[in-house]
C-alpha angles and dihedrals in degrees: 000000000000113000120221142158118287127181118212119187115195124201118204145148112289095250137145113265111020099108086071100040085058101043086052085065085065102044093051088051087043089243126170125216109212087188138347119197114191118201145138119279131228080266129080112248092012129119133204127211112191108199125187111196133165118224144094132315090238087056104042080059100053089043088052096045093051089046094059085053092061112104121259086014097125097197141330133206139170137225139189120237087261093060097059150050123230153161134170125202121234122198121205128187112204126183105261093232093063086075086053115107100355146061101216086102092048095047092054098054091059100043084055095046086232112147120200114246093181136047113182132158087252116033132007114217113220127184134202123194111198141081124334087239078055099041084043092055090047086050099056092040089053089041089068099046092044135281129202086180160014134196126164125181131230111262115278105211133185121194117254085201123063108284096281080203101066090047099047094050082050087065103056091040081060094049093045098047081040087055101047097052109099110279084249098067093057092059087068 
């Protein structure tokens, strides 16, 4: 079977301690993270963990299967690169000379679509939102002209689809609600 990329995205109760519980799914199957990305969810008290990984379909199944038994994960799914949108920020800190007599610096900025966020005596901060083979461009370009730094985010992803999660959480609000009526009132 073919590897690609997947992105799995975890929801689970904001609690001490999860990160690592989930990560530990990955390190007994000998799974690498390519990035992690930790932030709140549409839903109070709710975390998201967005996870890139690069296996088989057949893998990213099973991982995903034995993270939605871990206790307080509310629920994990999976997508493939077509069913998302997403973007990651990369930070890169360049010698200030290297902007002295030439535009090369400058031309590339803008044919990256990159913006400077810092102007100091001794180094410029540039960042660059897009995709890691983008930032990564950015990075070896840089990496001939000079670099002090590099620092690249985790991938931020939204759902094409509707948020799997809410429906799903509407579900078992029905089937609770459904639960708790008096026997009598399923049989209708």
């Amino acid at each position: 079977m073919e590897t690609k990329d997947f992105t799995i995205t975890v929801f689970i109760e904001n609690q001490t301690g999860q990160l690592a519980r989930v990560v530990s799914v990955f390190s007994r199957r000998h799974i690498n993270i390519e990035s992690l990305t930790a932030s709140k969810s549409s839903i109070e008290g709710i975390h998201r963990f967005t996870i890139v990984v690069h296996v088989t379909e057949d893998q990213v199944q099973k991982l995903v299967a034995q993270i939605d038994k871990q206790v307080d994960v509310l629920k994990a799914f999976y997508y493939h690169p077509d069913e998302i949108v997403f973007q990651e920020i990369a930070l890169y800190k360049v010698p200030t000379h290297i902007f002295s007599n030439s535009n090369k610096v400058e031309n590339l900025i803008r044919r990256y679509n990159a913006r400077i966020l810092e102007i100091e005596p001794e180094y410029i901060v540039i960042e660059k939102t897009g995709h890691a083979t983008e930032t990564e461009a950015l990075l070896n370009e840089l990496k001939n002209i000079g670099i002090f730094e590099f620092a690249r985010s985790g991938r931020v992803a939204i759902v094409r689809p509707m948020e799997r999660l809410n429906n799903y959480l509407r579900k078992i609000e029905q089937d609770q609600h459904f639960s708790s009526l008096p026997s009598q009132l399923h049989d209708l």
